[in-house]
Every structure is written in C-alpha cells, then in structure tokens.
N, C-alpha and C positions, 0 to 999 in steps of 0.2 A: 575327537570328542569335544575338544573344548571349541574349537569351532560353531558345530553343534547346537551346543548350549548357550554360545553366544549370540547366533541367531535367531534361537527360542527365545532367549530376552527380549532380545532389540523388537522379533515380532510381538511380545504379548506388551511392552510395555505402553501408555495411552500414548495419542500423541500429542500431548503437551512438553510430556519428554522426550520426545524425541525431535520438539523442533527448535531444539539449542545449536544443532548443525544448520547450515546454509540451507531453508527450502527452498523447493522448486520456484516462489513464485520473484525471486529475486531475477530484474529483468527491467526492460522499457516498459512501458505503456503507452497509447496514442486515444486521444479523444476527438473522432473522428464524427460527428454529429453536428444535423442541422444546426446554424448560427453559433457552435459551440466549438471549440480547438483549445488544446492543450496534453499534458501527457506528465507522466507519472515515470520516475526514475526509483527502484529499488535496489539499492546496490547491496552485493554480498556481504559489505562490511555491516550490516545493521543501519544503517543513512538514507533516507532518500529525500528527492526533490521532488517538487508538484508546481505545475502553473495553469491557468481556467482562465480562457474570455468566452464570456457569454453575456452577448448586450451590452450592458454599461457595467457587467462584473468584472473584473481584472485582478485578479491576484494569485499569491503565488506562497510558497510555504517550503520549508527544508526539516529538517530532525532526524528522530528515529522510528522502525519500523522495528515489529517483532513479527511474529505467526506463534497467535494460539488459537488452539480450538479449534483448525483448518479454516480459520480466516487471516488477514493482515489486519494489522491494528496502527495509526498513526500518531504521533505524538509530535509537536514542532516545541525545536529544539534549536536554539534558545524561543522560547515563549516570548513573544511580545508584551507591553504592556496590555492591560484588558481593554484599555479606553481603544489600543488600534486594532482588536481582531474582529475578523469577521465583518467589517464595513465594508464591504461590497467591492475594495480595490486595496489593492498594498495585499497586507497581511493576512494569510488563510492562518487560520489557528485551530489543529486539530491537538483533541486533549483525548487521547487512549481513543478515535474516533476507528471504527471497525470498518471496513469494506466488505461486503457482501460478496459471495464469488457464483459464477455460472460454468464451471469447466475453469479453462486457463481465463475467463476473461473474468474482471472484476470491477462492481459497483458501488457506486460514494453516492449518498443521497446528498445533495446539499441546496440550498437556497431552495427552489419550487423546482428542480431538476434530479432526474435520475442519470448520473453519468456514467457512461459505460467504457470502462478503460481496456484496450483490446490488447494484447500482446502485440509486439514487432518482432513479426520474422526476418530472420534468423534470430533468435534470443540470442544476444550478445554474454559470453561468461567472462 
C-alpha cells in the first residue's frame, strides 16, 4: 500500500518537483551545423561545459545547469567580469539563459543564430 501511495505522489506531483533528481537530459551535446561546431557537456552532478565557433565567434562557458519547467537553464559559474562577457570570443556568459527543447535535442538562440545541440549516441551515464 505504501508503495501505492508513493507512486500516486511522485505521479501527481508538478514537475518542478520532481526535477531535484538527475533529468534525463543530463549527457553530451554536439553542434553539428553549417560553418558552426561546438558541443554542450551536462553532467549529472549539476555542471556543465559549452564551447561555439561560428565565424569570428569563439567562445566557451562552464557553471551550473538546472531543469525547470521541462527545459535546461544555464548559469556560468564563476561569472566573469560584465566588461568580458559575451564579446564574441573568450567568455560566453549565460545568466538563468533557458534552452528550448525539440524531443531529446535542444536549442540556445544566440548572437543571429539558432543552435541546435543534438544528443551523442550512446548517451554516456
């Protein structure tokens, strides 16, 4: 019974609460499009890594990740100065920036680009 009742929970509760545990979308990324390469590291511990070249952009970002609201959210952690984020090389600086999802793949609008970050199979755990 108490079983039961534990699964009635866990199903009716939103899932904001319930994504305190490791989501699925913890895993690689690869950015596999025209004149653009780079890839997206989520690790289970709440961490992940980001790096983009596209043209004369180059940069790259580390922090934390969460999942609410059935999206990823990023935060770079340690934050750079304001004067170095976001100049087009060095430092990406996402502040709570949200990624959009399509299935298992997911999208970061940034600079005049839509990037589409694909999973790698075998998802690594």
């Amino acid at each position: 019974m108490r079983l039961l009742l534990g699964f009635a929970i866990t199903i009716a509760l939103p899932c904001g609460a319930r994504s305190k545990s490791v989501p699925d979308a913890a895993g690689l990324y690869e950015i596999n499009q025209m004149e653009m390469a780079g890839g997206l590291e989520l690790r289970p511990d709440g961490r992940f890594r980001y790096a983009f070249d596209y043209g004369a952009v180059s940069e790259e970002s580390e922090g934390k990740w969460t999942f609410e609201d059935g999206t990823v959210v990023l935060t770079t952690d340690p934050m750079p100065p304001k004067a170095d984020c976001d100049r087009g090389f060095a430092s990406a600086c996402f502040d709570r920036t949200r990624l959009t999802s399509d299935g298992q793949t997911l999208i970061l609008y940034r600079w005049d680009a839509r990037i589409v970050l694909k999973p790698v199979q075998p998802r690594p755990r």
